[in-house]
C-alpha positions in Angstrom: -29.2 20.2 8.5 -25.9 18.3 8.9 -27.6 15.1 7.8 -29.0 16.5 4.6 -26.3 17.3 3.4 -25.4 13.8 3.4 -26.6 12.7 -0.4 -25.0 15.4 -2.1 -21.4 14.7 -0.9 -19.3 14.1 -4.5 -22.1 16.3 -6.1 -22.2 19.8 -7.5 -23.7 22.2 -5.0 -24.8 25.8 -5.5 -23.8 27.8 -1.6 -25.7 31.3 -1.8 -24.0 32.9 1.8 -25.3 35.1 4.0 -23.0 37.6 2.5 -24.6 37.7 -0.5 -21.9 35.5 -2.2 -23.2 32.2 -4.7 -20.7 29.8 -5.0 -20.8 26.7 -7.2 -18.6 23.2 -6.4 -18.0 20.0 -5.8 -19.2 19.1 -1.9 -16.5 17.2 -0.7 -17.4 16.9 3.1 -18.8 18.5 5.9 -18.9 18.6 9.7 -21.8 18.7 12.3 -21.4 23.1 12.5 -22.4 22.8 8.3 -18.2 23.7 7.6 -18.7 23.2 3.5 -15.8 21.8 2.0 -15.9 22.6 -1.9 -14.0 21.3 -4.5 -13.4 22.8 -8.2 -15.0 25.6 -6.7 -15.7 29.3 -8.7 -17.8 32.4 -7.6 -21.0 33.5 -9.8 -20.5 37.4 -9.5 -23.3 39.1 -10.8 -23.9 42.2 -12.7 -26.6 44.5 -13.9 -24.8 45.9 -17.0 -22.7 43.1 -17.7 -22.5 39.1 -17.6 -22.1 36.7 -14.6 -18.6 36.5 -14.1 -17.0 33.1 -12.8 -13.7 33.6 -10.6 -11.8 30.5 -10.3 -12.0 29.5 -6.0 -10.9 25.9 -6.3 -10.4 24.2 -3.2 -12.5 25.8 -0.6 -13.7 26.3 2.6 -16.7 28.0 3.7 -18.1 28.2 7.3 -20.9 27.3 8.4 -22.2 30.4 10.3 -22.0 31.8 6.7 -24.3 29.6 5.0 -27.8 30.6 3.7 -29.0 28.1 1.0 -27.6 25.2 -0.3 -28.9 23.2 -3.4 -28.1 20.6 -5.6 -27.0 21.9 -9.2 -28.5 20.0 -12.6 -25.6 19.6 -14.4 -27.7 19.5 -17.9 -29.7 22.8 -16.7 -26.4 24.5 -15.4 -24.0 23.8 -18.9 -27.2 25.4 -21.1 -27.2 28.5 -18.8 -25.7 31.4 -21.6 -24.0 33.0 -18.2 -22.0 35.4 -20.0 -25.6 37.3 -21.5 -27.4 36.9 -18.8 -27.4 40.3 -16.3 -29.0 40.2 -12.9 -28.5 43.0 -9.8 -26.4 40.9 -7.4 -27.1 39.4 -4.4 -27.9 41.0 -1.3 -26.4 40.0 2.3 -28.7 38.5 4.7 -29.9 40.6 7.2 -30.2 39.6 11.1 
């Protein structure tokens, strides 16, 4: 997996963990265990009753045991997103 990660270094990355968590930054490296390093990072929180909520991360690492899905984010797709309306259950931990 190490080496596909390879064409989206310097782009913005969605990370969905196996804790249920989505987080959305710049890749700024990796390593050969999938160790994400994120830059102008936040956390998508999500909500049934009330809007996604962003939390400023910043620089950040996450490990790669705790990676589910990673994915390339359209920038053009992502700033038309209305995230404060839209409500959606939140995410579910992966279980092993």
């Amino acid at each position: 997996m190490a080496s596909a990660l390879e064409p989206l270094v310097n782009r913005i990355v969605s990370i969905v963990t196996a804790d249920g968590r989505m987080i959305v930054g710049t890749l700024k490296g990796f390593d050969q265990t999938v160790n994400l390093i994120l830059d102008e990072s936040h956390e998508r929180v999500f909500s049934s009753s009330h809007g996604v909520e962003q939390v400023m991360l910043g620089l950040y690492i996450i490990r790669g045991d705790n990676v589910a899905v990673v994915g390339e984010v359209d920038d053009t797709t992502d700033a038309a997103l209305d995230l404060e309306n839209m409500k959606a259950a939140p995410l579910n931990p992966v279980l092993h």
